[in-house]
C-alpha positions, 0 to 999 in steps of 0.5 A: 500500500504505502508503494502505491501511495508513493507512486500516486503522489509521484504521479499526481505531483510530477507525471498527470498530464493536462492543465493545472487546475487554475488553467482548466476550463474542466475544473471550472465546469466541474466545481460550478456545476455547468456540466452541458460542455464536458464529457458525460463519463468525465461527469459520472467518474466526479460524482462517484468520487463524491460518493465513494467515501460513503462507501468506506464509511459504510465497509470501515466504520462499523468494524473500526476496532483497530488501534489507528482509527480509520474515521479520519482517513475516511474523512479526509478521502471526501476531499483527497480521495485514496490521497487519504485512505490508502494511508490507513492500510498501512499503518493500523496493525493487524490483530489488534481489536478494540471496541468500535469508535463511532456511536451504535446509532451510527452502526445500526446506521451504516448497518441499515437497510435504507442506508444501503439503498439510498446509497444504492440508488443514488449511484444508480441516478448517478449512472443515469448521467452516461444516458445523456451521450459519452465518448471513451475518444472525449475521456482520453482526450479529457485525461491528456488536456486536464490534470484534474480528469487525470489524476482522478481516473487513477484515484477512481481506480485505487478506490474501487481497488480498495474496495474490493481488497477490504471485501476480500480481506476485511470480510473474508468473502471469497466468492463473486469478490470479483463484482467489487469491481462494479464501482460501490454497486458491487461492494455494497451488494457483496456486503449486504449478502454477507450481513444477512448471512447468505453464502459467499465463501 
């Protein structure tokens, strides 16, 4: 984990293409919300960004028993993104068990059905944006012309890689882990199946 870090900071800092963020009209488009002149999947990868830390709050948060505790990271990964999570994997140890940090309502919360389907549906509507017309040719060319577009593919992709090291790892699921790769939608199914005791092993 801490090599990826590394690299993705190299990456981010030195090597992403594209225009620095004061100079790129995405970036403006983006924080604004005038989406009519950018690229649909340009679009749907930033707002999967926005949603991917209620994801790690819903897959770390109820088990946060460690002794470095993992409210923080996932805080701060709803501005940095994996900038801030992939710290947490390696430095919380390993064996050690403490009693969970955040409030029982807040488990039962993150634990709960409706949170599960409002996350649910809310990456669907999310989805729904692609109807309105993308092009893999205007990604690649978004990716080369905007440091923003560039560093956030690579930070879309640790995420969702992420995603499925904590099903496999910190869940112990073992079957259709592949599906972690279905961004949030997979995980938080994965989850859920495991939660109510259905076979994944």
């Amino acid at each position: 984990m801490v090599y990826i870090w590394f690299i993705f900071i190299l990456y981010a800092i030195l090597f992403a293409p594209g225009e620095e963020l004061r100079n790129d009209p995405i970036v403006q488009g983006l924080l604004t919300g005038q989406f009519k002149n950018l690229d649909a999947l340009v679009v749907t990868v930033f707002i999967f960004l926005g949603l991917f830390p209620l994801l790690f709050a819903t897959l770390l948060l109820p088990k946060d028993k460690n002794i470095v505790p993992a409210w923080p990271f996932v805080l701060g990964s709803m501005l940095l993104g994996a900038f801030s999570l992939l710290p947490y994997f390696f430095l919380k140890k390993d064996g050690n068990s403490l009693p969970v940090r955040i409030p029982s309502w807040m488990v039962t919360l993150l634990n709960s059905r409706w949170y599960s389907m409002l996350l649910f549906l809310i990456t669907i509507s999310a989805l729904t944006y692609l109807l309105n017309g993308f092009s893999f040719k205007a990604y690649w060319l978004s990716f080369k012309e905007s440091k923003l577009v560039s560093v956030m593919t690579i930070d879309f992709l640790i995420l969702t890689w992420l995603s499925y090291f904590i099903i496999k790892e910190q869940y112990g699921i073992k079957k259709y882990t592949w599906f972690s790769f279905f961004p949030i939608l997979g995980p938080l199914m994965l989850r859920w199946r495991k939660l109510n005791g259905r076979k994944l092993k």
